[in-house]
C-alpha positions in Angstrom: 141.0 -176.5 -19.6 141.4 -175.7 -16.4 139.8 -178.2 -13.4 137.2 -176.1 -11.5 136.1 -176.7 -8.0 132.6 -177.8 -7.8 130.1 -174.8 -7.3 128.5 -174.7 -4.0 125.4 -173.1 -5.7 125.2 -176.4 -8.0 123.3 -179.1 -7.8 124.6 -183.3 -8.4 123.0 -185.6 -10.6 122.8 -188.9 -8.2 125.1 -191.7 -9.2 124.7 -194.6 -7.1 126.6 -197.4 -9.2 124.0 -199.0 -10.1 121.7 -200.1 -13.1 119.5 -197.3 -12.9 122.0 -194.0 -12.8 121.2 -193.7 -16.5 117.4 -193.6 -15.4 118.3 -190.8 -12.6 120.4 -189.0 -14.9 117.9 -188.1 -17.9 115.4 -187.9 -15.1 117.3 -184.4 -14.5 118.0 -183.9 -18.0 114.6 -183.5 -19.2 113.1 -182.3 -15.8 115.9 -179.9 -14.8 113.5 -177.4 -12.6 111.1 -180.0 -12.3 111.3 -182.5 -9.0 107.7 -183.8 -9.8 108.3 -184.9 -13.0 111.8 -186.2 -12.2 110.2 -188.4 -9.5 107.1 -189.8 -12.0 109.8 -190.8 -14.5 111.9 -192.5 -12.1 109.3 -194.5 -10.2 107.8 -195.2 -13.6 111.1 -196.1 -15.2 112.1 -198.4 -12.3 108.7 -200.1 -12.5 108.3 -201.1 -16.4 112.1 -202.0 -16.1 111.6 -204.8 -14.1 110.2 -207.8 -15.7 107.7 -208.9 -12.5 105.5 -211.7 -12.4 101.9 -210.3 -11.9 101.4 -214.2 -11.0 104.1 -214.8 -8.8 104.3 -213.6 -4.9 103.8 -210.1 -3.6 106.9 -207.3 -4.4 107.7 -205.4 -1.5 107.7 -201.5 -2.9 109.1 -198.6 -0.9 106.5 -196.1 0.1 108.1 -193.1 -1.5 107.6 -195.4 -5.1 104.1 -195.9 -4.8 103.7 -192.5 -3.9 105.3 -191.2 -7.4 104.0 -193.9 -9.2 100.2 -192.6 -8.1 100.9 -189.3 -8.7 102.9 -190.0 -12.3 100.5 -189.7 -15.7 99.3 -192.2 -17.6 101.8 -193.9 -19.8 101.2 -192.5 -23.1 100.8 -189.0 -21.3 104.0 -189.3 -19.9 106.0 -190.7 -23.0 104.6 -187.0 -25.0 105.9 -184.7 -22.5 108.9 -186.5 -22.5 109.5 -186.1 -26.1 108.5 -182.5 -26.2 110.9 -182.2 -23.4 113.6 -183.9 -25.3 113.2 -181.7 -28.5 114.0 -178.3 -26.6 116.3 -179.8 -23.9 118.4 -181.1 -26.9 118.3 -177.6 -28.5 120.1 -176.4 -25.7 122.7 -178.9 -26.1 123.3 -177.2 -30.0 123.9 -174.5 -28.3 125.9 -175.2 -26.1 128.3 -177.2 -28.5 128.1 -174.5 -31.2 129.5 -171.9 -28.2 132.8 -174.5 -27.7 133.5 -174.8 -31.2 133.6 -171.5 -31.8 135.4 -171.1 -28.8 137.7 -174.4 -29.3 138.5 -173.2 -33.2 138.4 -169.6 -33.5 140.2 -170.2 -36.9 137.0 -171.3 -38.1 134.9 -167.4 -37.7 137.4 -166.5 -40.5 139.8 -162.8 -40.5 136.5 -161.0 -39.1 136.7 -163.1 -36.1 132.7 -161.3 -35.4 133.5 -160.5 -32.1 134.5 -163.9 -30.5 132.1 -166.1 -28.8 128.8 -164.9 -28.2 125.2 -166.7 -27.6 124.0 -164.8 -30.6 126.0 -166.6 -32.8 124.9 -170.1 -31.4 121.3 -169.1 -31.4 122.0 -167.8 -35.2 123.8 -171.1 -35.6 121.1 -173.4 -35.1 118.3 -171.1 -36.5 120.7 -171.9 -39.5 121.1 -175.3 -39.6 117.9 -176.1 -38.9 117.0 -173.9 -42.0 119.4 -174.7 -44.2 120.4 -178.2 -43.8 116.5 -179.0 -42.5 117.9 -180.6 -39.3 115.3 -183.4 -37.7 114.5 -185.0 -34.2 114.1 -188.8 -34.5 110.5 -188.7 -35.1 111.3 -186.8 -38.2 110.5 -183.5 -37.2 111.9 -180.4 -37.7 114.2 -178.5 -35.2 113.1 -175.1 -34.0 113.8 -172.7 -37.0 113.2 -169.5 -34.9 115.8 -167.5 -32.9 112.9 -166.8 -30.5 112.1 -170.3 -30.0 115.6 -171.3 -29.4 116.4 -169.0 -26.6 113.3 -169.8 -25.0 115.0 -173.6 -25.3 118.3 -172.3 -24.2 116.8 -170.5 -21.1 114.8 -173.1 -20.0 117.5 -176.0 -20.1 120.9 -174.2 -19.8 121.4 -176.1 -16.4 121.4 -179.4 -17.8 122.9 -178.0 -21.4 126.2 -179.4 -20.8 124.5 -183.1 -20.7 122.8 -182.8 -23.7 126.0 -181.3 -25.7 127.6 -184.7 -24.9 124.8 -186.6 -25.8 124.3 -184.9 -29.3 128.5 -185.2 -29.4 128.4 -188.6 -29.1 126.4 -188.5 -32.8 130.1 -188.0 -34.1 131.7 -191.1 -32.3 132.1 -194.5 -31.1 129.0 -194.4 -28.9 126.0 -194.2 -30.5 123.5 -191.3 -29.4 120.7 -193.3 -28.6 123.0 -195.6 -26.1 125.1 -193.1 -24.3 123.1 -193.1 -20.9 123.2 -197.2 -20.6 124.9 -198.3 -17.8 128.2 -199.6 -19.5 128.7 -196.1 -21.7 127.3 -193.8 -18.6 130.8 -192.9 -17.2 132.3 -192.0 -21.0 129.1 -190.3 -21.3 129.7 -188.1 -18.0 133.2 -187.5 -18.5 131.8 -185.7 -21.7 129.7 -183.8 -20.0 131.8 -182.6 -17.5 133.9 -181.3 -20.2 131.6 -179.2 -21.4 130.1 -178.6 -17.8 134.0 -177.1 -17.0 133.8 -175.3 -20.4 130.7 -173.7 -19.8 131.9 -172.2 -16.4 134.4 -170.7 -18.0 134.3 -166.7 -18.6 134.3 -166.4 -22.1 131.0 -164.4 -23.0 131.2 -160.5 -22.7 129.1 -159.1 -20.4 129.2 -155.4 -22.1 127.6 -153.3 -19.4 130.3 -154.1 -17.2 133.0 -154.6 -19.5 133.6 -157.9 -17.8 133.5 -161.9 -19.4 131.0 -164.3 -18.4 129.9 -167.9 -18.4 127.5 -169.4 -20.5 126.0 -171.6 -17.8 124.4 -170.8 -14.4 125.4 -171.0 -11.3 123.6 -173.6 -10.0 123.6 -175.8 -12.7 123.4 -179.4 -12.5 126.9 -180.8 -12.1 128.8 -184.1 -12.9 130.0 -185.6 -9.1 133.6 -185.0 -8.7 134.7 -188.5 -9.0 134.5 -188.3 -12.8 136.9 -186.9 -15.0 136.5 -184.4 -18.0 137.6 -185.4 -21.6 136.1 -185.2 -25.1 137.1 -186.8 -28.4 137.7 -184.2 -31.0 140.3 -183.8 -33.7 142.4 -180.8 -32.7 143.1 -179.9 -36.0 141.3 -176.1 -37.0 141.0 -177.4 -40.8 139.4 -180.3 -40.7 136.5 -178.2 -39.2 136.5 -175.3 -42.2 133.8 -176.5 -44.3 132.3 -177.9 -41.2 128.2 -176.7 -40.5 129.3 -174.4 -37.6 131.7 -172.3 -40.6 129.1 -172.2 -43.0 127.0 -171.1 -40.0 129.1 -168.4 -39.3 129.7 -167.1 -43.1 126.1 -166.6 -42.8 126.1 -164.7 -40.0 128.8 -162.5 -41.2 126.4 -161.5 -44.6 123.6 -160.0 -42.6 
């Protein structure tokens, strides 16, 4: 894959070096067009991260913190729209990774090939395995079984998709999902998403009313800093990936 320049239209997640980055991170993850809410979960976050004394002397606390700390929703009000921001934000991320697969492994679509890659297909994708193999969040409830639902999820988080393709990719490997944005896995995690930040910049989606290709994400998306590399662990072998979800997926799609 080729090594894009970083878009001048694009925005950068902040990485500071320090223990909260992961914070900052899903901060823009789950509050992509949001600043206010990216704000309240940081000043929040920073807060019931550190373990303070309530007995011992005063904390100095920058202005701007106490600001988004007063302005932030109570506790349990805050932890529900996070997880209802989690459960479509991650939908994306399906998306997303069903596009590179069936990008990556083309040998996997079958003789028909139906057309290459298109969003269609990745929307049909996860209606289907959400349907089919009943698909769940970690609260145990169901993924989005509707097309409609899921392009309303894909719209609304395709400029952070490429981050939540590397978190549900890391399901498949070494680093466990739930730890991919602590501080020691962060820059494996980022280099993932890079990759599929580069991948989704790429042209490969045909625009038909110009006859032109182009890329699944935006423009101003929210990027990886430069400093990071891209690279993603996959086995490059097409076969190992034919009875795989996304070719059962695609079988399916192929019968309507």
């Amino acid at each position: 894959m080729r090594r894009s320049p970083q878009n001048s239209s694009a925005r950068t997640i902040e990485v500071k070096g320090d223990q909260y980055d992961g914070l900052r991170t899903q901060a823009v993850m789950l509050g992509p067009e949001d600043p206010l809410f990216r704000r309240a979960f940081v000043a929040t976050g920073l807060v019931r991260g550190n373990d303070w004394d309530l007995q011992g002397p005063p904390v100095l606390v920058e202005r701007q913190l106490l600001a988004d700390l007063l302005e932030a929703p109570a506790w349990p009000a805050l932890l529900a729209d996070v997880g209802a921001r989690t459960k479509d934000a991650a939908v994306a991320g399906y998306v997303l990774m069903g596009l590179f697969m069936m990008w990556r492994f083309p040998e996997v679509q079958g003789s028909r090939n139906l057309g290459g890659v298109s969003l269609n297909k990745a929307f049909s994708f996860c209606a289907y395995i959400a349907r089919e193999h009943d698909w769940k969040y970690g609260d145990g409830t169901g993924l989005p079984r509707g097309e409609t639902k899921i392009k309303e999820c894909w719209h609304q988080y395709r400029s952070v998709a490429h981050f939540w393709a590397a978190h549900a990719w890391n399901q498949a490997f070494p680093v466990p999902n739930k730890m991919s944005l602590y501080r020691e896995n962060l820059p494996e995690f980022l280099t993932a998403a890079r990759y599929f930040q580069l991948f989704g910049r790429e042209p490969i989606l045909d625009k038909k009313a110009s006859k032109t290709k182009e890329s699944a994400l935006p423009e101003d998306l929210w990027q990886v800093p430069d400093g990071f590399g891209a690279s993603l662990l996959y086995d490059a072998d097409p076969s190992v990936y034919e009875d795989s979800l996304l070719a059962e997926a695609l079988r399916s799609y192929a019968s309507k």
